[in-house]
C-alpha positions as CSV (number, residue, x, y, z in Angstrom):
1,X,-138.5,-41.8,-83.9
2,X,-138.7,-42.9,-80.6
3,X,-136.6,-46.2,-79.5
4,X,-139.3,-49.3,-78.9
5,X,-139.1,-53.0,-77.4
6,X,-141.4,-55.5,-76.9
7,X,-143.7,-55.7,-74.1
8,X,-145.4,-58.9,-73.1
9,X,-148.8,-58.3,-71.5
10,X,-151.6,-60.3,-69.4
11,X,-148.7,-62.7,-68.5
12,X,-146.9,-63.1,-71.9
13,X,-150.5,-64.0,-73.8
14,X,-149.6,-61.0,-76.5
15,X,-147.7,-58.1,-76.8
16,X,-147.1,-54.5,-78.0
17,X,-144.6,-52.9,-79.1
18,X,-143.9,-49.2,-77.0
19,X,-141.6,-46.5,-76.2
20,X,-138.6,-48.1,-74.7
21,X,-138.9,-45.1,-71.5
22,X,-143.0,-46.2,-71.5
23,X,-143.4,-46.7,-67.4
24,X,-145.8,-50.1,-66.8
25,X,-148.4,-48.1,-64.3
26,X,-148.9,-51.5,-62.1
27,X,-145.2,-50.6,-60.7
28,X,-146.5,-47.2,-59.1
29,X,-150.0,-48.3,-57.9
30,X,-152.9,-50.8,-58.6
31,X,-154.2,-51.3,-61.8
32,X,-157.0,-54.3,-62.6
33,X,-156.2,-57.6,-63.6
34,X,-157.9,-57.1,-66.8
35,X,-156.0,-54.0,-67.6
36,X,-152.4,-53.0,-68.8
37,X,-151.5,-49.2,-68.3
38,X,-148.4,-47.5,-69.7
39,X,-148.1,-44.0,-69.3
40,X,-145.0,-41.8,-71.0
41,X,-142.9,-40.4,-68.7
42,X,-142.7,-36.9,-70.6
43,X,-146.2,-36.5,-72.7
44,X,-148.9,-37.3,-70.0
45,X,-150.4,-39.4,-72.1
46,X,-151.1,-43.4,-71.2
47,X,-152.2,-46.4,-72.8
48,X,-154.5,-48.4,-71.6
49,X,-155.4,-52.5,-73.0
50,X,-158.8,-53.6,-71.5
51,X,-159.9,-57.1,-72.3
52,X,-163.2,-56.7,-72.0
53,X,-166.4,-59.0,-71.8
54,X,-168.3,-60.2,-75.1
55,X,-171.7,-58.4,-76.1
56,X,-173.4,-60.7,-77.8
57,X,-176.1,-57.9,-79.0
58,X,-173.6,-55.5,-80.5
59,X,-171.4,-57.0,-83.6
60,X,-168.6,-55.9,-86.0
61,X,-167.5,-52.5,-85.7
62,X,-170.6,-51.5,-83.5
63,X,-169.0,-53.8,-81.0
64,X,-165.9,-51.5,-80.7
65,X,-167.4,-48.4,-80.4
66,X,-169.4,-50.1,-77.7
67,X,-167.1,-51.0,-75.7
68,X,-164.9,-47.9,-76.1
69,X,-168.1,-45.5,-75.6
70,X,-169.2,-48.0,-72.5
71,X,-165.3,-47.4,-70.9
72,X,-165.7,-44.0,-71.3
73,X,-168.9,-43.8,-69.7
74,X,-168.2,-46.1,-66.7
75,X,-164.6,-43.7,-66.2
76,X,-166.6,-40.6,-66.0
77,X,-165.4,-39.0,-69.8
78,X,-165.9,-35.6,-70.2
79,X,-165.5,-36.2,-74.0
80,X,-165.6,-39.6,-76.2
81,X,-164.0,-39.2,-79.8
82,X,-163.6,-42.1,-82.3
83,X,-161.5,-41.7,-84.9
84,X,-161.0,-45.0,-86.5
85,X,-162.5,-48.2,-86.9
86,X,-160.8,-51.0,-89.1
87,X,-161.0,-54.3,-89.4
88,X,-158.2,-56.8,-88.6
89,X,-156.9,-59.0,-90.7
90,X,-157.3,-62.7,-89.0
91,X,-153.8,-64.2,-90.7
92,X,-151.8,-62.0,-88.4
93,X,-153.4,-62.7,-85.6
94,X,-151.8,-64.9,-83.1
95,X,-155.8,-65.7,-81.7
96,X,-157.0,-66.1,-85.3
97,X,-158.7,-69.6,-84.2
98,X,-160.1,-68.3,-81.7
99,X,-161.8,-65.4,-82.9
100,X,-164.3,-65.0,-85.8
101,X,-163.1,-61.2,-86.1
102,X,-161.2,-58.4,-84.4
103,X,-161.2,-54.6,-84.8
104,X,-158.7,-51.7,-84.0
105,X,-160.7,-48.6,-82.6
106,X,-158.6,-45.3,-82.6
107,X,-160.1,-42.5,-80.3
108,X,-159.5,-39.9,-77.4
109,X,-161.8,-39.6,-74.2
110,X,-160.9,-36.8,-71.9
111,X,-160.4,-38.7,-68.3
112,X,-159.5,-37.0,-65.2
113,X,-156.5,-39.0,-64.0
114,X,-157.1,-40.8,-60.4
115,X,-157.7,-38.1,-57.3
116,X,-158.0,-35.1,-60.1
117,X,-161.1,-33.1,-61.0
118,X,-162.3,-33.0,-64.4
């Protein structure tokens, strides 16, 4: 298994726990201030943590796969997979009065990375 450490993110407001070598994409170029990128150094793959705006018409898990489908759309996906949807449990959730619910989506979407074709 891969070595980890913590990794504070929007300013220290939470954080995740990633491969120690994991390279924070705002170092190399710009990223959006409501965006944290990571990308591996070896795999290719990245990360990506988007807080996104509430949809007050979409709720539950329908509002995950809204926003992840929506994200895929507005980055051009080729292909939009979900995997997973599960519920959080609001006890171990530093935000848990602040939020009526939260949701972990698991998926792939097929991205051409910035100044690539598809």
């Amino acid at each position: 298994m891969e070595p980890t450490r913590d990794c504070p993110l929007f300013g220290g407001a939470f954080s995740a726990i990633l491969p120690t070598g994991a390279i924070d994409v705002s170092d190399l170029r710009p990223v959006p201030d409501n965006q944290e990128v990571f990308c591996h150094p070896v795999t290719d793959q990245s990360l990506i943590v988007e807080l996104l705006e509430l949809q007050a018409h979409v709720l539950g898990e329908g509002a995950a796969r809204y926003h992840f489908e929506d994200v895929g759309g507005v980055q051009g996906a080729r292909a939009v997979h979900v995997e997973s949807v599960q519920p959080l449990s609001l006890e171990n959730l530093a935000l848990r009065g602040c939020c009526q619910e939260a949701w972990v989506l698991s998926g792939k979407q097929q991205v051409a990375k910035e100044n690539q074709q598809h």
